[in-house]
C-alpha positions as semicolon CSV with decimal commas, in nm:
position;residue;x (nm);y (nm);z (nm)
1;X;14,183;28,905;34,891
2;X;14,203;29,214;35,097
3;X;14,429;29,052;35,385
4;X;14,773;29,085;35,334
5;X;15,059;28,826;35,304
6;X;15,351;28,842;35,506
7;X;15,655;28,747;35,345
8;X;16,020;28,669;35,436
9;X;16,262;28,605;35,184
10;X;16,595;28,380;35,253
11;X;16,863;28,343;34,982
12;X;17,248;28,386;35,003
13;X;17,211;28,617;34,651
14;X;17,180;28,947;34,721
15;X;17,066;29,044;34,343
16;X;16,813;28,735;34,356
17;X;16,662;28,879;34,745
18;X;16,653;29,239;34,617
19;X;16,468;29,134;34,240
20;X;16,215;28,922;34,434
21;X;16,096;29,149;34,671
22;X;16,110;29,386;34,361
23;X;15,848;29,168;34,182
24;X;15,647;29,090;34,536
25;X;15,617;29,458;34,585
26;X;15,453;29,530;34,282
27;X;15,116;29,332;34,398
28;X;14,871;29,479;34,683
29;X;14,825;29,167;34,893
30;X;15,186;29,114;34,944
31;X;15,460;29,242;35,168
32;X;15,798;29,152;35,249
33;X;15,840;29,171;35,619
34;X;16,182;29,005;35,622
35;X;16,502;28,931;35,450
36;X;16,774;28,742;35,519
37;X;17,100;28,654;35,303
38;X;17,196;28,354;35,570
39;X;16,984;28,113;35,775
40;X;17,161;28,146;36,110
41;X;17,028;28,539;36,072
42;X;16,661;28,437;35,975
43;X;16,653;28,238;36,278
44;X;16,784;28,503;36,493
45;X;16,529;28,773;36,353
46;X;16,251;28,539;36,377
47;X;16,311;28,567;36,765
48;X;16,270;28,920;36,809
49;X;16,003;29,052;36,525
50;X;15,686;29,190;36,627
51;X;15,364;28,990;36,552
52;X;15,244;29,263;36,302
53;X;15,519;29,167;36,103
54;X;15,576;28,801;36,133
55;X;15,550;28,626;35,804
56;X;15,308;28,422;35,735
57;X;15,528;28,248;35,474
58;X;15,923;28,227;35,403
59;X;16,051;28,202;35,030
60;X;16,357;27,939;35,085
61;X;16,665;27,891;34,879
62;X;16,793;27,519;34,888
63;X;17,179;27,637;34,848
64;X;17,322;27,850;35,050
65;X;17,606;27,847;35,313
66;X;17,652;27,835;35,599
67;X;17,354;27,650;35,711
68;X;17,135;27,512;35,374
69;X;16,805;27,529;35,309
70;X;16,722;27,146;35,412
71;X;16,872;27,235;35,771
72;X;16,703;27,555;35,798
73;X;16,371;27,406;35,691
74;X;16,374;27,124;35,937
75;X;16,452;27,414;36,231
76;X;16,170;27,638;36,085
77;X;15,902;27,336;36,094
78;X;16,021;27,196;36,460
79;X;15,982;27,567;36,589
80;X;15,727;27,753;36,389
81;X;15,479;27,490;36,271
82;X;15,275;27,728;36,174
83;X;15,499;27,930;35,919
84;X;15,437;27,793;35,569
85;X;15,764;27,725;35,342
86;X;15,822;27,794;34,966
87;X;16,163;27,630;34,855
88;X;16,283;27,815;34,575
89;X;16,581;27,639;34,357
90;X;16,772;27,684;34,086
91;X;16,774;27,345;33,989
92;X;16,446;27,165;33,970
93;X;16,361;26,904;34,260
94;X;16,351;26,563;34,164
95;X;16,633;26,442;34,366
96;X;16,509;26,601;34,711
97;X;16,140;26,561;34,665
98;X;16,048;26,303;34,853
99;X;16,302;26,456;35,135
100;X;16,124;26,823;35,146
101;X;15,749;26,642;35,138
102;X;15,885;26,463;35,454
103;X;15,971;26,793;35,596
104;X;15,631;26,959;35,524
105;X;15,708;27,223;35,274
106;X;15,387;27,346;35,091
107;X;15,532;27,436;34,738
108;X;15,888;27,374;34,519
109;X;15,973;27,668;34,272
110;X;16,188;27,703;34,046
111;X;16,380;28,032;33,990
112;X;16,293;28,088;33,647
113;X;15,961;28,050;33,727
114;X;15,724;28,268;33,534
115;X;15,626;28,556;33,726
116;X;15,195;28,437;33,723
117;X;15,318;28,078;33,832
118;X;15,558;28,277;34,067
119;X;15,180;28,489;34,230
120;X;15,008;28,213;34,219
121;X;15,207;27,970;34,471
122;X;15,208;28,250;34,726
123;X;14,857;28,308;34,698
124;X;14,777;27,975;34,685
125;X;15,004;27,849;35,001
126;X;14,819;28,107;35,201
127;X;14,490;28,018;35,126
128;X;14,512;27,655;35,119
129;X;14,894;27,557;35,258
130;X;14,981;27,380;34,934
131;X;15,060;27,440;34,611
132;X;15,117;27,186;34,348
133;X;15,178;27,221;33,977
134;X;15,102;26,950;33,666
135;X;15,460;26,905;33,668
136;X;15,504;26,835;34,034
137;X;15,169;26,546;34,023
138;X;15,335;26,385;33,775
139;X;15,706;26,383;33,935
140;X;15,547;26,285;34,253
141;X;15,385;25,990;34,111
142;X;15,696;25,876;33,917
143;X;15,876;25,894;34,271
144;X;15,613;25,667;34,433
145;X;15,680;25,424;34,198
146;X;15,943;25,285;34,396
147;X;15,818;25,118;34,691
148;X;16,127;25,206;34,857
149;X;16,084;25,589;34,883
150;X;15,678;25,525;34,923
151;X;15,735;25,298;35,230
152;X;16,010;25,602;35,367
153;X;15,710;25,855;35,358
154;X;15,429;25,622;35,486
155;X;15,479;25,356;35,714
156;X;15,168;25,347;35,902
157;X;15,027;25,068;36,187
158;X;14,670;25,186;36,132
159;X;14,448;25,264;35,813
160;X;14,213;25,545;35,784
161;X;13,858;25,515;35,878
162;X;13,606;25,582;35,627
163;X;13,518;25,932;35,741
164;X;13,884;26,030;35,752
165;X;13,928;25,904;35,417
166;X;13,602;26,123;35,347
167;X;13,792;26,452;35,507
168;X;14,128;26,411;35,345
169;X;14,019;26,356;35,019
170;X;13,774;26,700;35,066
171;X;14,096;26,853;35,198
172;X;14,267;26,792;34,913
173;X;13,994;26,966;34,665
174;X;14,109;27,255;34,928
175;X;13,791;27,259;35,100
176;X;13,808;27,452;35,441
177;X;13,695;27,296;35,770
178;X;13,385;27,462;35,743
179;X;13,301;27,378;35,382
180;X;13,426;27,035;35,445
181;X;13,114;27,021;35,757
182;X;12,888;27,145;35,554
183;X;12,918;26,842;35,283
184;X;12,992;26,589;35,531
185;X;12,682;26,692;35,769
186;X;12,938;26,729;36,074
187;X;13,072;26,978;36,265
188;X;13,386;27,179;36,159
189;X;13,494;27,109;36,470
190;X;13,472;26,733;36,418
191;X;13,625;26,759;36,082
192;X;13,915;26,930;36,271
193;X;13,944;26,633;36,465
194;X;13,920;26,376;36,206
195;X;14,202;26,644;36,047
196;X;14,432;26,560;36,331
197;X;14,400;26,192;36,344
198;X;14,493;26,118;35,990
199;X;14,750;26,344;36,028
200;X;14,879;26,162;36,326
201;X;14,827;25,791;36,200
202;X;15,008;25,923;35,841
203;X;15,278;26,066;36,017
204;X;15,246;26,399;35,791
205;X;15,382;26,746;35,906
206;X;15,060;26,937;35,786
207;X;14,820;26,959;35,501
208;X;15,071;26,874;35,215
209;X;15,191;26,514;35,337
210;X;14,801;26,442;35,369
211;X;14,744;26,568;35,002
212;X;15,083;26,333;34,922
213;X;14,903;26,043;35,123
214;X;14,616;26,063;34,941
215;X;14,749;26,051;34,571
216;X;15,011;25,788;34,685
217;X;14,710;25,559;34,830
218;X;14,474;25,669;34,528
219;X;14,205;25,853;34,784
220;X;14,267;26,197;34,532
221;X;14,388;26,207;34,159
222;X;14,474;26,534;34,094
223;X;14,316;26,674;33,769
């Protein structure tokens, strides 16, 4: 990949900010743009930064004060649609899963990740706006087992069609528009459209509730 990432880096830890972008810095296609040790600040930087330096994704802690990572989250995805979000926490998700799928982030990390788990995500999120590990399948499907929290995620009025059904579940082998034309005999163009309604009727943020959607509802099993 010769483009590079943009990256902006939001934790209340000054050690964990500074041995992140340490590790980030070491790889070609990366670059930390921005950092920010409070998510009042982010916001206020995001404001005024060039273009050239805008990041194409932010690395989120979950804790921090004064404003957490849930509340800065749900600002970042009503404003910037477009920026991709890695939480990052020290304790792993189970308990706020089904909240940040809601809220349209594209990958959950812990902070002990390994360092190739770590590269992958980011390289991943970039290319494809999700990343989901064995570990995260399984908790997801263990979460769905109670109608409860399924029906708080999806509570839909209309089904799919059959040729949205056809583009989600090639969006979730993270097939691109154009790849996902090519197999379907459409345009990319129409697949873009078919994109937007089931995004619409399944009340998702972006690419990950679809992929969510579609394991819940048994259109994808991830391998």
């Amino acid at each position: 990949m010769s483009e590079q990432i943009k990256i902006a880096l939001i934790d209340d830890e000054q050690l964990i900010l500074e041995g992140v972008k340490m590790l980030l810095s070491k790889e070609k296609n990366f670059s930390v743009t921005m950092m920010a040790n409070d998510g009042n600040v982010f916001l206020e930087n995001l404001e005024t930064i060039g273009k050239d330096k805008f990041p194409d994704i932010a690395l989120v802690d979950v804790q921090m004060q004064p404003m957490n990572g849930f509340e800065l989250v749900g600002i970042l995805k009503d404003k910037y649609p477009d920026l991709k979000i890695i939480i990052l926490s020290s304790h792993y998700k189970t308990s706020v899963l089904g909240y940040m799928v809601k809220l349209g982030v594209s990958a959950f990390l812990p902070k002990n990740s390994n360092k190739k788990i770590f590269i992958e995500a980011i390289t991943k999120v970039h290319e494809n706006g999700i990343f989901f590990t064995n570990e995260d399948h399984e908790m997801l499907l263990s979460y769905m087992n109670n109608s409860s929290k399924k029906k708080s995620l999806f509570d839909m009025e209309d089904d799919l069609s059959e040729r949205e059904r056809d583009v989600v579940k090639l969006i979730c082998q993270e097939l691109t528009n154009n790849e996902i034309a090519e197999k379907l005999f459409i345009s990319p163009r129409t697949v873009e459209s078919h994109r937007q309604r089931a995004i619409e009727k399944i009340g998702a943020k972006n690419t990950v509730g679809i992929v969510i959607y579609a394991i819940v509802n048994n259109i994808y099993a991830p391998a």
